[in-house]
ROKE-304182 format. One record per residue (C-alpha): residue number from 1; residue in one letter; x, y, z. Coordinates in steps of 0.001 Angstrom, whole numbers. Layout:
<sites>
+-----+----+---------+---------+---------+
:   i : aa :      xx :      yy :      zz :
+-----+----+---------+---------+---------+
: NUM :  A :       X :       Y :       Z :
...
+-----+----+---------+---------+---------+
</sites>
This chain:
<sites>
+-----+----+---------+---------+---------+
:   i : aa :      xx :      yy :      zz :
+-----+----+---------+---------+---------+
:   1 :  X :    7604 :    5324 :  -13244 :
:   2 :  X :    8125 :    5952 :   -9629 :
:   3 :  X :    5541 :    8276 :   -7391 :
:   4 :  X :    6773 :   11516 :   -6997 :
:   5 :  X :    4791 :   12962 :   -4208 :
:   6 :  X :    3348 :   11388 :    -900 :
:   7 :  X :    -342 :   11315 :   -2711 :
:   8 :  X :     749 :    9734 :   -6065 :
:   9 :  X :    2354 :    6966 :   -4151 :
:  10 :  X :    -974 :    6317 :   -1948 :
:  11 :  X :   -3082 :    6659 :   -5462 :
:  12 :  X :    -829 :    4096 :   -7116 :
:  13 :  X :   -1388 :    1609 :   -3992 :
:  14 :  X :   -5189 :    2477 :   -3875 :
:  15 :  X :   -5302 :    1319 :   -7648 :
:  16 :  X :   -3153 :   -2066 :   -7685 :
:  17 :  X :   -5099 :   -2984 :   -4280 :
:  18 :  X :   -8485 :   -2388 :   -5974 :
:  19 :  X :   -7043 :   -4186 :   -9312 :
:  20 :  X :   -5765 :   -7111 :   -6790 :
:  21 :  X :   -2675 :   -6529 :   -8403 :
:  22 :  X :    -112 :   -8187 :   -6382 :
:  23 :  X :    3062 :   -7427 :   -8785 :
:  24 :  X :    2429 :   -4089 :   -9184 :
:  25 :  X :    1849 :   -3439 :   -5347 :
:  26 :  X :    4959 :   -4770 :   -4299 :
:  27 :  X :    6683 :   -2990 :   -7104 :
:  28 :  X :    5705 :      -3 :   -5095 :
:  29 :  X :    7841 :   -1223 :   -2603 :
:  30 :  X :   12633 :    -853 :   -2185 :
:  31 :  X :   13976 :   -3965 :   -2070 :
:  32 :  X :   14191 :   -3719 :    1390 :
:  33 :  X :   11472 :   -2592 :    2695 :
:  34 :  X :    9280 :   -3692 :    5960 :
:  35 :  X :    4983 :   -3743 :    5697 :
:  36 :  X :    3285 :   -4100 :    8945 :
:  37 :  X :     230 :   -5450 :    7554 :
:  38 :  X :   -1305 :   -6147 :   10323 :
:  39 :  X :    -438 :   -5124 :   14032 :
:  40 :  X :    2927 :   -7659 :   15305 :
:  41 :  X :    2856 :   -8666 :   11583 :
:  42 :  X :    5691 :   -7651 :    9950 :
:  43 :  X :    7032 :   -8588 :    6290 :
:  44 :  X :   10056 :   -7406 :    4990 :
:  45 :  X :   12142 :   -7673 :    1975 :
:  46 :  X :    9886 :   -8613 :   -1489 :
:  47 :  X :    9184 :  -11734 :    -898 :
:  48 :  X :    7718 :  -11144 :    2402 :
:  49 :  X :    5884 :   -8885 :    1294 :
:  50 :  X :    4322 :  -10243 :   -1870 :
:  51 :  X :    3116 :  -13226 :     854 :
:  52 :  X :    1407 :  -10418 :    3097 :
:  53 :  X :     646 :   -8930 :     160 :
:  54 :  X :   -1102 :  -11860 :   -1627 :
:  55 :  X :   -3019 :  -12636 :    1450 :
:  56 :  X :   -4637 :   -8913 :    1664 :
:  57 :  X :   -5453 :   -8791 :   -1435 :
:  58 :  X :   -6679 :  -12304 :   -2108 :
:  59 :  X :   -9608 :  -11312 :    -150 :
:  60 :  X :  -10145 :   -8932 :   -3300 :
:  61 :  X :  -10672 :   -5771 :   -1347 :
:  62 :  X :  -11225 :   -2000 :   -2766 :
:  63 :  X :   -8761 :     626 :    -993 :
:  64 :  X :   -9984 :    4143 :     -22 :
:  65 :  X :   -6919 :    6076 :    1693 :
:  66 :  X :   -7492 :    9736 :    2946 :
:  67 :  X :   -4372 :   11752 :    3223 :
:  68 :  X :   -4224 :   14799 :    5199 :
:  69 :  X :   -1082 :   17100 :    6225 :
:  70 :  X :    1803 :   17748 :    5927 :
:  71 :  X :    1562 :   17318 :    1953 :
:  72 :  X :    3429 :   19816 :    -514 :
:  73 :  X :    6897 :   19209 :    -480 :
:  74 :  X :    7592 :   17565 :    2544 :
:  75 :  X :    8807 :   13829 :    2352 :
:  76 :  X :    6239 :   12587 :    5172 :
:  77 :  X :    2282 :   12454 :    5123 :
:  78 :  X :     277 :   11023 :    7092 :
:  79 :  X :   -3184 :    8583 :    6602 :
:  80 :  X :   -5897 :    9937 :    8151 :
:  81 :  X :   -7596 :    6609 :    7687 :
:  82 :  X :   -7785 :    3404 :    5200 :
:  83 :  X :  -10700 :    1491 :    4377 :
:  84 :  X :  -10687 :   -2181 :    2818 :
:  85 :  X :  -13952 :   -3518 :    1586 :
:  86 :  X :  -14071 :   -7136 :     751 :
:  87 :  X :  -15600 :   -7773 :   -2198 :
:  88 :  X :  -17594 :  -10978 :   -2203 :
+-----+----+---------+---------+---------+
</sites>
């Protein structure tokens, strides 16, 4: 089932990154799509991105996003901030 708002979208990637779920976070993603995973890093199209992907969370991290305005309704939000902790 897709995400219908800005936050369930950022929940569902906060869950398969803490699950190191790899299929299920690219299956967040079109087709089509471009990840900048990193800054000059770009991926796009899914098998791009399942490599970034795999890489990030390889390291097995937990994902905290923060969301702030504008939310209700509009199509954009943006991340206050992101955290990654590795787990060792």
């Amino acid at each position: 089932m897709p995400a219908r708002t800005p936050e369930e979208l950022l929940q569902r990637i906060a869950e398969t990154f803490s699950a190191h779920d790899v299929e299920g976070a690219v299956a967040l993603y079109e087709p089509n799509a471009t990840l900048v995973h990193q800054p000059g890093q770009v991926a796009t199209e899914t098998e791009a991105i399942r490599e970034a992907l795999g890489g990030l969370l390889g390291m097995r991290p937990t994902a905290v996003f923060i969301v702030i305005g504008p939310v209700g309704g509009c199509e954009t939000s943006m991340i206050r901030s992101h955290t990654f902790h590795e787990q060792l």
